[in-house]
C-alpha positions in Angstrom: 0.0 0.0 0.0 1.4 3.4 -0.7 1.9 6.0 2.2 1.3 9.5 1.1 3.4 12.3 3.0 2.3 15.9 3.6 4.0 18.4 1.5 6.4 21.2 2.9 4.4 24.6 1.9 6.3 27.4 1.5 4.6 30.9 2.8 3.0 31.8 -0.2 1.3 28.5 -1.2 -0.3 28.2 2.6 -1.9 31.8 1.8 -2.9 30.0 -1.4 -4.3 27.0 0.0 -6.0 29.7 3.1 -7.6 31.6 0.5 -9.0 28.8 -1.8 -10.0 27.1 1.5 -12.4 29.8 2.7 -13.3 30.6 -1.0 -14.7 27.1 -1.1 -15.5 26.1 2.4 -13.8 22.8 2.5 -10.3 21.6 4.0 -7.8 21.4 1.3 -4.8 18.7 1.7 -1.7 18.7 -0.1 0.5 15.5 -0.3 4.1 15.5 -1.8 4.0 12.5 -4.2 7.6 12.9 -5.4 8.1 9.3 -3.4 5.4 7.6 -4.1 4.6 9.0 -8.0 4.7 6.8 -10.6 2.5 7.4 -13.8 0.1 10.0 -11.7 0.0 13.9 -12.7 1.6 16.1 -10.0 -0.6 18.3 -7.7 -0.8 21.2 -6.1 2.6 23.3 -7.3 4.1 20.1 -7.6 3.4 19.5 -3.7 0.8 18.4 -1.4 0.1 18.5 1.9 -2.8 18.7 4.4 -3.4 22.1 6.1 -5.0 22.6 8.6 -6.6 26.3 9.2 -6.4 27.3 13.1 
């Protein structure tokens, strides 16, 4: 079974993710699939992770 690891967001693509978050009224997650890719498109900025608005 493949594990899926959060991404690593820099600044910028949190606000991003904040933004479309509250735009859309869900939780967006981004996963980093550099590890487990293998013939899948890349996400989010070429990241993913979840985040988690406080």
């Amino acid at each position: 079974m493949e594990e899926n690891k959060y991404a690593q967001l820099n600044h910028e693509q949190l606000k991003e993710i904040n933004e479309m978050e509250e735009k859309l009224g869900v939780t967006l997650i981004a996963y980093d699939t550099s590890a487990t890719q293998t013939n899948r498109s890349t996400s989010f900025n070429a990241a993913s992770s979840e985040i988690n608005p406080s």
